[in-house]
ROLO-776701 format. One record per residue (C-alpha): x, y, z. Coordinates in pm, whole numbers, plus 50000, padded with zeros to 5 digits. Example, Ala and Ser with C-alpha at 12.3 -4.5 7.8 and 13.67 -1.06 7.14 Angstrom:
% residues 2
512304955050780 513674989450714 
***
This chain:
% residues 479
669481759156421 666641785156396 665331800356075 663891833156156 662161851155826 661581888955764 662961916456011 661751947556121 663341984256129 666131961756048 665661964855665 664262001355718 667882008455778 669151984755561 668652004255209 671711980755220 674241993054960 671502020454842 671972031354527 675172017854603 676842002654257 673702013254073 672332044954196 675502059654282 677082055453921 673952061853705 671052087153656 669832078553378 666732058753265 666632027153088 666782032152677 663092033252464 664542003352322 661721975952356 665161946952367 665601930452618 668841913952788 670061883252655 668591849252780 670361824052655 672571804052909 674771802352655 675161832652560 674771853352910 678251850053042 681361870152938 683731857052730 686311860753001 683991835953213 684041806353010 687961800753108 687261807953424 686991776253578 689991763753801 691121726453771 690461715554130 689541679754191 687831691854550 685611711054381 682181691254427 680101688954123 675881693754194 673991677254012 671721692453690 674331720753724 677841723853528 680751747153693 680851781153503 683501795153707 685251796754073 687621811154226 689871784754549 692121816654584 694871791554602 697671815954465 699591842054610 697091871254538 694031879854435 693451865154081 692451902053861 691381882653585 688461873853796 688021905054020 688341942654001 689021962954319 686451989154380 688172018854570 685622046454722 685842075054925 684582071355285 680522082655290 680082069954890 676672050155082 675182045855365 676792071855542 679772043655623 683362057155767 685742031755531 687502042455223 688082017154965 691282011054867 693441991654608 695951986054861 696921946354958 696821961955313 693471961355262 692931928455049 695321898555026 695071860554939 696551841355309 696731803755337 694261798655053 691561825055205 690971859055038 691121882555291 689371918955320 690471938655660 689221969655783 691991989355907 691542017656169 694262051156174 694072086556209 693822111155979 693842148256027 693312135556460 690492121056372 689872082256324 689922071455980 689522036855822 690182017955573 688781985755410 688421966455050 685491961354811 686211934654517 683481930254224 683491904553923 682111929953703 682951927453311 684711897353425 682491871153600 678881882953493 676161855653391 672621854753405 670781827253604 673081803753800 673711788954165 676541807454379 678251792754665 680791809454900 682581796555191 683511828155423 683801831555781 682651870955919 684221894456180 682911902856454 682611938056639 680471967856638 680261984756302 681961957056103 679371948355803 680651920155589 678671910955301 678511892454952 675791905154685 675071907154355 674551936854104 673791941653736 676931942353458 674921968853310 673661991353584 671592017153366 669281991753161 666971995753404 667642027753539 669392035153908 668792015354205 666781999354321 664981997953965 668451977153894 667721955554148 670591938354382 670951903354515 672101898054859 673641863954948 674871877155280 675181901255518 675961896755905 676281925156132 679271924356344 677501931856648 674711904356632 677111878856444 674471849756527 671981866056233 672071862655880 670351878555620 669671871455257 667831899055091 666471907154724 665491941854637 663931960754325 661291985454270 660582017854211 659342022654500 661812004854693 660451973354797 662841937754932 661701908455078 664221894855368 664961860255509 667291858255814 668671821855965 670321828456321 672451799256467 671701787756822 674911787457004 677121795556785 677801818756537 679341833156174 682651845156310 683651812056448 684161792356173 683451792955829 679921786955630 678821783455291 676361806355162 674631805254884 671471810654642 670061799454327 668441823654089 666311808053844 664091831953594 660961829053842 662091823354156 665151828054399 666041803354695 668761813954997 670231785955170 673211784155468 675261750655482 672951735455256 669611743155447 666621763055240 665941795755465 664301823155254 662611818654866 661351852754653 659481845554334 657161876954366 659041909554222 658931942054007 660511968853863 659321998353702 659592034453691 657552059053885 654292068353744 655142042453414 654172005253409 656211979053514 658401961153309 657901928353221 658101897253440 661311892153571 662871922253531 665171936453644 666521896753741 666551891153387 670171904753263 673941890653349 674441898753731 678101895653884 679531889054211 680881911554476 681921910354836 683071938655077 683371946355445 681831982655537 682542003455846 679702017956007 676762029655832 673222036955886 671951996055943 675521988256196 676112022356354 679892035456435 682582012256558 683512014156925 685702008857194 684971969157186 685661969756838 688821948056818 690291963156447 693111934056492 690501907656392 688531926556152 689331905355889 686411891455654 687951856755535 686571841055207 687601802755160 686071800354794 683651812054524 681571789454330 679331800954027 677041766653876 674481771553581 672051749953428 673061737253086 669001755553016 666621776453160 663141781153052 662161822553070 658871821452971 657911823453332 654791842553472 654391867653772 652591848554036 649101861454151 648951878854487 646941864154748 645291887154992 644071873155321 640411870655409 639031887855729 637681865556018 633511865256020 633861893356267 635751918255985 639021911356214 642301907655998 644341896656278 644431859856325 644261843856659 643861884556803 641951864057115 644751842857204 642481815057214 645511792557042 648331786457241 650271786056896 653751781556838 655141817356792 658251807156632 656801795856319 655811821056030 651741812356086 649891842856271 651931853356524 655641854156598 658141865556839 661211883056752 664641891156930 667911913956741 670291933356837 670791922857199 667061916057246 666741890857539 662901878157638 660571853057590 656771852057515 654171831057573 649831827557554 648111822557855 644611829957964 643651850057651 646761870157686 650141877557493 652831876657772 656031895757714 658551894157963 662081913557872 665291903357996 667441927157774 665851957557588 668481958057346 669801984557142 666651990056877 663021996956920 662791960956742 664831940656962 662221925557165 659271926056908 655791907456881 654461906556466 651731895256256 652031894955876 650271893655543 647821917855671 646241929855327 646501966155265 644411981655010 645102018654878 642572038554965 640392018455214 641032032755605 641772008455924 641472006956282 643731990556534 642471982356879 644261957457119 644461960057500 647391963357712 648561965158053 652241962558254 653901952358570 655041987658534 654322020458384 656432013658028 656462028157677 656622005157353 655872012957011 652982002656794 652482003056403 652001987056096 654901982055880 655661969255491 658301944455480 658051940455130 657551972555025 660641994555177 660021989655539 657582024155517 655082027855778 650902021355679 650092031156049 653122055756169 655692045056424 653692055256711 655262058757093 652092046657374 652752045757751 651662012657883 649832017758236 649541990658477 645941988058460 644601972858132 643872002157877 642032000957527 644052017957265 642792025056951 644302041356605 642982045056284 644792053655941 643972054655578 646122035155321 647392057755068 649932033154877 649572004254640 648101979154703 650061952654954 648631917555068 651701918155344 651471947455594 652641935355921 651061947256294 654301955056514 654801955956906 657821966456938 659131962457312 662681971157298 665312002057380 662712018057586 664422020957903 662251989358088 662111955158073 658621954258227 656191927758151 653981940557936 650481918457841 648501922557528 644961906657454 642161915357233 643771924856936 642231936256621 642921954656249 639481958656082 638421980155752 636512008155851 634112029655609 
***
């Protein structure tokens, strides 16, 4: 297995369930009141929770935790002392096609599995669908705690499965994504060897995404266990037990105010929710390969643990920014000099999604890029390097050479993968020529301050898989 951290226009997409419990349902800021949620493990968790727990002698016990609750879904239906259907009409977020029903076409315990299936029919001669959305809330909530859930994804284009976490009290801190949202899991249907654990807050809108892609095989062919543990400072994703993405770094705060302090909005009774969406803006439409007879999302269990304590007086950690090169050049290894491993998360890395096929390699001073499959995105054949620090107000240049086996286009900027996927240096279209060319853009930082900009190449859905070679690569602060 692979662990692959931090996508692209991937997140830029995914405002994931935008505003989706939280923004949707609320307007309205968070109270003067200077109280804050309740800390105490003790007293975090609904009442309803604490007889929550099924007797189950498989249940595995993990040590310095105790079981708070679970759910084995061993009965005949879905256990509504636990869960709450969430019904919607089709377009409530993210421009998806589903409505959300309370039908048990929809949602249904099988052979120990809950299951949530996306139905398609016609309504009014047009396709229509159907799906289910279940949420703990009032029911399950609790603040700090380790969830695990054994589930096994569809797979087909436009099916989005997924199993996240929002606030019990959506408003304290005012609508998304001040509320924040904790995402255990989401796979896209159409790339079901990818997934991604995601935590977002702000205002503005910032996330900070891990992703952990299985090599040859993937989430719909059996089932995995998912699962993260939220602790007041930090947050750690992990798939069948292995680490893959950690966020101790976060904010919330409304626009033009101060932010609140340290670790809101993670600091109030979260619950549990799981759903399976139907197109959207991050999984585009369903189509004719979609197979809606196996759109089932299958969910074996759902275990909450919590520490018997946790200690909240935690602090914000400081931000490091990275220190330019003795020539003023931000971009490490920009000569190629280092045959480095471009797999790892140090300087550069190579990227493939969404039906990216290619390789990459350093060789005479030179990035080589060679395309197989161009994929369906502008990112799916993609060359980055991170924690480029971004300072509000100071103006850059990027330079870099480039040349092709033929004439191509790609796409060049700098992105903010922690800050709402908005663009430093603008999405910007170049026509590679076969000659080697100097190209050269400059741009002034007009947001906060952020140690982690990212550079981009992005080689794919361009209509070429021509070789395209890079060398001489630089971001430097201009006056």
């Amino acid at each position: 297995m692979n662990i692959k951290k931090t996508v692209s226009a991937a997140a830029a997409a995914l405002m994931l369930m935008n505003a989706a419990s939280c923004g949707e349902k609320n307007t309205s800021e968070p109270a003067a009141s200077s109280e804050q949620p309740e800390t105490s493990a003790a007293s975090e968790t609904s009442s309803e929770t604490t007889s929550a727990v099924e007797e189950n002698s498989d249940v595995p016990e993990i040590s310095g935790y105790d079981l708070l609750w679970n759910d084995e879904f061993d009965g005949a239906e879905m256990d509504e002392t636990k869960w709450n259907y969430e019904p919607h009409e089709p377009g409530w977020t993210n421009e998806e096609l589903q409505e959300y029903t309370t039908s048990t076409d929809n949602v249904f315990v099988r052979d120990g599995k809950l299951v949530i299936k996306a139905i398609k029919s016609e309504k009014d001669g047009k396709d229509y669908y159907t799906s289910g959305k279940v949420t703990g809330q009032n029911k399950t909530d609790f603040t700090y705690g380790k969830v695990v859930v054994s589930a096994k994804v569809p797979e087909g284009q436009g099916l989005w499965p997924a199993i996240w976490m929002m606030p019990k009290d959506e408003s304290y801190y005012g609508q998304w994504p001040k509320c924040g949202e904790i995402d255990i899991m989401e796979v896209l249907g159409s790339s079901v060897d990818t997934a991604y654990g995601t935590l977002h807050y702000g205002e503005p809108h910032a996330e900070q995404q891990g992703t952990y892609v299985l090599e040859g095989t993937d989430y719909s062919k059996d089932f995995h266990e998912y699962s993260v543990e939220w602790e007041p400072g930090e947050f750690r994703w992990y798939i069948d037990g292995e680490l893959y993405h950690t966020v101790n770094d976060w904010f919330t705060a409304v626009e033009g105010e101060d932010e609140k302090p340290y670790p809101a909005p993670f600091d109030q009774p979260f619950f549990v929710q799981m759903n399976l969406a139907v197109g959207g803006t991050w999984p585009g439409d369903p189509d004719d390969t979609t197979d809606f007879d196996k759109a089932e999302f299958e969910v074996d269990y759902v275990r909450v643990y919590q520490k018997p304590q946790y200690d909240t007086n935690v602090t914000k950690p400081e931000k490091n920014y990275r220190e330019p090169l003795e020539d003023g050049n931000y971009i490490y290894n920009g000569d190629f000099a280092e045959n480095e491993d471009l797999t790892d998360d140090v300087n550069w890395k190579f990227l493939l999604f969404e039906g990216g096929e290619g390789s990459a390699e350093i060789s005479d001073n030179t990035m080589i890029i060679k395309t197989e499959n161009e994929g369906t995105v502008d990112y799916s054949v993609q060359l980055v390097q991170p924690e480029l620090p971004m300072i509000k107000g100071k103006k850059y240049r990027v330079t870099f050479d480039a040349r092709a086996d033929e004439e191509r286009d790609i796409v060049v900027c700098v992105s903010a993968p922690t800050a709402g996927w908005i663009r430093y240096l603008e999405d910007t279209k170049l026509t590679v020529p076969t000659e080697k060319t100097t190209f050269t853009y400059e741009f002034e930082m007009k947001d906060k301050d952020d140690p982690n900009g990212r550079l981009e190449f992005n080689l794919g859905h361009r209509g070429s898989s021509a070789t395209v070679y890079i060398s001489n690569v630089r971001v430097e602060e201009i006056s």
